[in-house]
Every structure is written in C-alpha cells, then in structure tokens.
VMD Tcl script that draws the C-alpha trace (Angstrom):
set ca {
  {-53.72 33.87 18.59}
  {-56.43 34.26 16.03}
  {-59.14 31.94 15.81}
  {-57.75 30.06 12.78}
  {-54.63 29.34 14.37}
  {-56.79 27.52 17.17}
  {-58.93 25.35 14.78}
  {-55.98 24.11 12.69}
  {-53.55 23.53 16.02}
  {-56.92 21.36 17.31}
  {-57.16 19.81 13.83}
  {-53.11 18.98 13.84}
  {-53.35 17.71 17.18}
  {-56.30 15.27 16.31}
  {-54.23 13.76 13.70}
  {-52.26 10.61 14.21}
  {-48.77 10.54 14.88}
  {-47.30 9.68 11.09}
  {-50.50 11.78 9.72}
  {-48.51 14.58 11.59}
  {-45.03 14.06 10.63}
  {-46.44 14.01 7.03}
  {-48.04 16.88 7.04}
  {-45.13 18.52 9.02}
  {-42.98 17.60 6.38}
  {-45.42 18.55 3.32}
  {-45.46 22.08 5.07}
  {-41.67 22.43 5.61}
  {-40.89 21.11 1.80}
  {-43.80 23.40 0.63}
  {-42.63 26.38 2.43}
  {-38.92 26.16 1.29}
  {-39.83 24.98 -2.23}
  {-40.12 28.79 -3.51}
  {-36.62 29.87 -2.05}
  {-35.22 26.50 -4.34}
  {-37.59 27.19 -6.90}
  {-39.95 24.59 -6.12}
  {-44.46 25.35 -5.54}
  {-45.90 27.22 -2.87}
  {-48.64 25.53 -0.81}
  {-51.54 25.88 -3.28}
  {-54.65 27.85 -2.69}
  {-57.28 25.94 -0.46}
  {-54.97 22.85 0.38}
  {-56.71 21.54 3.51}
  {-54.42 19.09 5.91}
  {-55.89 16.38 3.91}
  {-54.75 16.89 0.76}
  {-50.97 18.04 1.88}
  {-51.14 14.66 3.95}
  {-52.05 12.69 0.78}
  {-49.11 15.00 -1.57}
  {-46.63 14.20 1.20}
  {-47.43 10.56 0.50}
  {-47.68 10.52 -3.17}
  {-43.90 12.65 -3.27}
  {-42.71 9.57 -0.93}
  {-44.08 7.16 -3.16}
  {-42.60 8.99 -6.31}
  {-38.77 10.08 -4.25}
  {-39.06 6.01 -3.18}
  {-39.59 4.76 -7.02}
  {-36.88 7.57 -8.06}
  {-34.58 5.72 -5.79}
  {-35.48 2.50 -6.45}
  {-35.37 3.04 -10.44}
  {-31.79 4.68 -9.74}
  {-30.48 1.99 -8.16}
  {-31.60 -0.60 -10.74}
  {-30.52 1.15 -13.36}
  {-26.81 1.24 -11.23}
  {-27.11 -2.60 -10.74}
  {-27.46 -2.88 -14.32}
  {-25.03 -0.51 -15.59}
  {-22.51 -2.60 -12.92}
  {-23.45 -6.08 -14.45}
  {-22.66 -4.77 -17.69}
  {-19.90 -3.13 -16.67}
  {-18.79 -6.61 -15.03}
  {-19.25 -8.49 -18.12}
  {-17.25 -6.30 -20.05}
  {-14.57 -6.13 -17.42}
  {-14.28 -10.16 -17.88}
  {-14.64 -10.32 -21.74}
  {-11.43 -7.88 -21.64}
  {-9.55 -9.29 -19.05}
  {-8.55 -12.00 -20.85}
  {-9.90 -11.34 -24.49}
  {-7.12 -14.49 -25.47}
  {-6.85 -17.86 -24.62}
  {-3.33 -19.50 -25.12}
  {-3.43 -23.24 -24.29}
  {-0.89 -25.65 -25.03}
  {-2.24 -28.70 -27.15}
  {0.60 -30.63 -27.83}
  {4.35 -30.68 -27.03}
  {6.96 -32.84 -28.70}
  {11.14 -33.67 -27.60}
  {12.88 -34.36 -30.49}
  {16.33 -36.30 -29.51}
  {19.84 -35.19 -31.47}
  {20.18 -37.42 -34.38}
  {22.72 -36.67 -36.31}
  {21.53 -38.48 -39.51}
  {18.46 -36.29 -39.49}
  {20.74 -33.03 -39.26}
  {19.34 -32.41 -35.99}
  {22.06 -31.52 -33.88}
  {21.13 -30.52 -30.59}
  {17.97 -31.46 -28.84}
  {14.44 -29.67 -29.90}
  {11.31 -29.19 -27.97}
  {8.24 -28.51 -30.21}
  {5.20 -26.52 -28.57}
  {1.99 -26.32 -30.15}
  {-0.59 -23.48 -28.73}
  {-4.21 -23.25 -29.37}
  {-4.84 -19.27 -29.82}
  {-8.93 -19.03 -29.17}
  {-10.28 -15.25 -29.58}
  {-12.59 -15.14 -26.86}
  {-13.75 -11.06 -27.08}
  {-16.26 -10.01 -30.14}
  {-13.65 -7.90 -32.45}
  {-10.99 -9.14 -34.14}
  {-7.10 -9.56 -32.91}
  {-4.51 -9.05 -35.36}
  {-2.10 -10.44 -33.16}
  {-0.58 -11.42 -29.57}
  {2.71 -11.66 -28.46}
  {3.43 -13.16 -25.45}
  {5.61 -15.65 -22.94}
  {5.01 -18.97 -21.98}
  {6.09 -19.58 -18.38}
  {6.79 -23.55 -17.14}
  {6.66 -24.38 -13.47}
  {7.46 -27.32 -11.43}
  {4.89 -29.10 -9.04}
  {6.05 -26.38 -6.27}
  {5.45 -23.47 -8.52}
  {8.77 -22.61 -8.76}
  {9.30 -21.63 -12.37}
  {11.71 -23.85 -14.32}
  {11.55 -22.27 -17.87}
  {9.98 -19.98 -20.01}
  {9.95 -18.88 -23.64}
  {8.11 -15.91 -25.82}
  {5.50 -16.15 -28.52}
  {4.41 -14.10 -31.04}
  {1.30 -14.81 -34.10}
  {0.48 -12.32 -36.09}
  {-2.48 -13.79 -37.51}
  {-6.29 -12.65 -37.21}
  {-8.21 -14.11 -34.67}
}
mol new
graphics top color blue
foreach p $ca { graphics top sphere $p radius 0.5 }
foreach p [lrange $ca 0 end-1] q [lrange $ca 1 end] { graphics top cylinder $p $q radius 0.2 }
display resetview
C-alpha cells in the first residue's frame, strides 16, 4: 500500500461517523457519475470539500423532493376542485309543488300535480340544457314515484 493510501485511510478513519458515510457516498455517486453521464471527482477535491458537495446535493435532491411533492399536492387540490365543480355542474331543486283536484267546470278532468324546479348552473360555462328524472321516496326510502324532465334553456 502506497503511502497515500495510508494518509487518506488515517484521514477517513479520523472522521466522524456521518462525515464518513457522506463522503462514502460523494465518492460512490462521483465514481459512477461518468458511466451515467454525470462529473468525475474534480481535480484536487480534498475529503472536505466532497463532504460539503455530498451535503449541498442532499440539500438540493431534499428541496427537489420537497418542491415535487408540493407541486403534486397542488396539482391534486386542483384536480379535486374540478372533480367537485363537475360532479354535479346542476342543481335541480324543487321550489314549489301544487295538486290540482278534478273539477269538471274548469275542464280539468282527472287530477294534476304541478312541480316547479329551480335549475341553478353551478359550473363556469354555460348549459344549453339538462334532461333528467325526478325520483320521490317515502320516509323509508322506498321509492314511490318518479317522473322525467327536460329544459332546454341556457343556464
């Protein structure tokens, strides 16, 4: 073993432990870097400055990472809101309702029920129209009647 060999094993073994495993890991990134087409160890690096690249390429991988997961936090918030705006980009809610008894002297011959919706557009582009069916349940949710709907209408 040649005397270099001996004075940087003595000056590796008088690091401390994580001052080791950096500059361990400097040394193994540095020395695969070229077949991946990454930097070679540069000329007159001493352990103290591959020790302080290690950390600063932690520091800069860590931020990386953090930055790419805030950025994926926000693109799933968005991705939430849009999700809920077009879920349900119409609200249909009945307003009023009206029975209307046969009464012959009104020509009304049979019985009429009269519905009235409130049609709210609740996404940011316009609707042209909706079509859709009305469903009536009892107080066990059993359903007792339904009917279809169509308005053809902006909203």
């Amino acid at each position: 073993m040649s005397e270099w060999d001996g004075r940087i094993t003595n000056a590796i073994n008088n690091l401390t432990e994580e001052d080791r495993a950096l500059f361990v890991a400097y040394t193994m990134r540095s020395s695969l870097g070229p077949t991946f087409g990454g930097a070679k160890i540069p000329f007159g690096s001493t352990i103290g400055t591959a020790i302080f690249d290690q950390k600063q390429w932690i520091t800069a991988l860590e931020q990386a990472s953090a930055d790419q997961e805030a950025a994926e936090e926000r693109l799933l918030a968005h991705l939430k809101t849009v999700r809920k705006q077009n879920e349900s980009p119409v609200s249909v809610t009945l307003t009023d309702k009206k029975l209307l008894f046969f009464n012959s002297n009104l020509r009304r011959y049979h019985d009429e029920q009269f519905f009235q919706l409130d049609v709210k557009n609740k996404s940011s582009k316009d609707i042209s129209s909706i079509k859709g069916e009305l469903i009536f349940v009892n107080i066990m949710d059993a359903e007792v009647g339904s009917f279809t709907f169509s308005y053809s209408n902006v909203i």
